[in-house]
C-alpha positions in Angstrom: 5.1 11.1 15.5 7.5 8.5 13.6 5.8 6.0 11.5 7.4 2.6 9.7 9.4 3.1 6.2 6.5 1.1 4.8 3.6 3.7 5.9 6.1 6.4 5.0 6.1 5.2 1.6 2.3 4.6 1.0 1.5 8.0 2.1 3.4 9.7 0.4 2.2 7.8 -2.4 -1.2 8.1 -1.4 -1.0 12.1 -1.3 0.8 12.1 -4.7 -2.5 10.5 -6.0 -4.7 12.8 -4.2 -2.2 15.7 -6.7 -2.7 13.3 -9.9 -6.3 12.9 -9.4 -7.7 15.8 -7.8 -5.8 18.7 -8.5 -7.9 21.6 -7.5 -6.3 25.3 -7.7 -3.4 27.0 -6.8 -3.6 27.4 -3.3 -1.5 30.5 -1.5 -2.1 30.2 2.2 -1.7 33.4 4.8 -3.8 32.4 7.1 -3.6 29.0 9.6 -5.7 26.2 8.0 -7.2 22.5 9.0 -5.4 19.2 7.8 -7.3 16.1 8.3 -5.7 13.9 9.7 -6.1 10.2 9.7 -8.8 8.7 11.8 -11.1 4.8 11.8 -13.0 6.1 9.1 -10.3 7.6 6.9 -8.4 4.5 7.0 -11.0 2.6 6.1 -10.7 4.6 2.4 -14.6 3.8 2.2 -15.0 7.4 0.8 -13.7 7.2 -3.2 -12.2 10.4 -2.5 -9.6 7.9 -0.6 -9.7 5.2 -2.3 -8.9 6.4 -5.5 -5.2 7.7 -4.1 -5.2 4.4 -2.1 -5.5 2.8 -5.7 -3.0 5.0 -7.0 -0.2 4.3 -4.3 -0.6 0.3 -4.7 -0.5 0.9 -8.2 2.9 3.2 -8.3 4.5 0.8 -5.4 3.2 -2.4 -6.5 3.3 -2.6 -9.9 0.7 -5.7 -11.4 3.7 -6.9 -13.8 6.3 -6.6 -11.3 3.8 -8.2 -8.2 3.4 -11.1 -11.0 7.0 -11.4 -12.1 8.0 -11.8 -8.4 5.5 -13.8 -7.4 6.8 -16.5 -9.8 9.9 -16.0 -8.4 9.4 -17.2 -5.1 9.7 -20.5 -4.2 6.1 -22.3 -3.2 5.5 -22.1 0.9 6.1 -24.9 3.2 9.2 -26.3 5.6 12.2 -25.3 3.2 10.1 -21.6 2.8 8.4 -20.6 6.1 8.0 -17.0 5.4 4.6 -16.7 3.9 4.4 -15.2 0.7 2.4 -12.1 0.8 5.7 -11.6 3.7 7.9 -11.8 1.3 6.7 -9.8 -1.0 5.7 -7.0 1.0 10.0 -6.8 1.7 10.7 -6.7 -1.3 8.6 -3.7 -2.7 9.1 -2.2 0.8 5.2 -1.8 1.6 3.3 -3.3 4.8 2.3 -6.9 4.0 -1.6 -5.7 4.8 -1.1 -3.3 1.6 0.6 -6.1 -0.3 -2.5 -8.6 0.9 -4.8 -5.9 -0.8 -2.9 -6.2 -3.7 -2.7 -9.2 -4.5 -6.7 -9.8 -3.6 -7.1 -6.9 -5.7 -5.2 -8.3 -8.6 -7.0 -11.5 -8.4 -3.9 -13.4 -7.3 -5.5 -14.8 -4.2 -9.2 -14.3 -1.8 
C-alpha cells in the first residue's frame, strides 16, 4: 500500500522514537512474528506507549524554534494570503497539516 511523502515521513519518525524511547533487547528472529499494524485506536495514540513516539516525530520534524521562526515569516492570512497558515507550514516542513495543527496547539501557538 503507498502512503503520502507526509505520512511516510512521520512514521518513520514515529518508529525511530519508539528505538530512542523504548529500546528493549536485541531481537534475532527465526521464526514468523506479528506486526501491529495501524488501526482507529492506534491512531488515536491514546496509549503513551504511542504517544510518546508521536511526540518524538513532531518534535524531530517540527522543530519549536524553527515552527516559531517560520511562523513569523509568513505573512498574516487574508485576500493577498489565502492559504491558511497551518497550510503553509505543513509544506514547508513537509508533514500533513493535521500533524502541523497538533503542533502548533501543542506548542501553544493556537487552540
Amino acid at each position: 500500500m503507498h502512503h503520502p511523502l507526509v505520512r511516510q515521513r512521520f512514521t518513520i519518525a514515529h518508529e525511530l522514537g519508539h528505538r530512542a524511547l523504548h529500546p528493549g533487547r536485541e531481537l534475532i528472529l527465526d521464526v514468523p512474528v506479528r506486526v501491529n499494524l495501524r488501526d482507529k485506536t492506534s491512531s488515536m495514540a491514546s496509549e503513551l506507549e504511542e504517544s510518546k513516539p508521536n511526540a518524538f516525530a513532531a518534535t524531530l520534524l517540527m522543530p519549536s524554534q524553527m515552527i516559531r521562526d517560520q511562523l513569523n515569516q509568513l505573512p498574516p492570512p487574508g485576500a493577498a494570503n489565502p492559504t491558511p497558515q497551518p497550510t503553509a507550514l505543513a509544506r514547508i516542513f513537509k508533514v500533513s497539516t493535521p500533524a502541523l495543527n497538533f503542533r502548533l496547539i501543542n506548542l501553544g501557538l493556537t487552540s
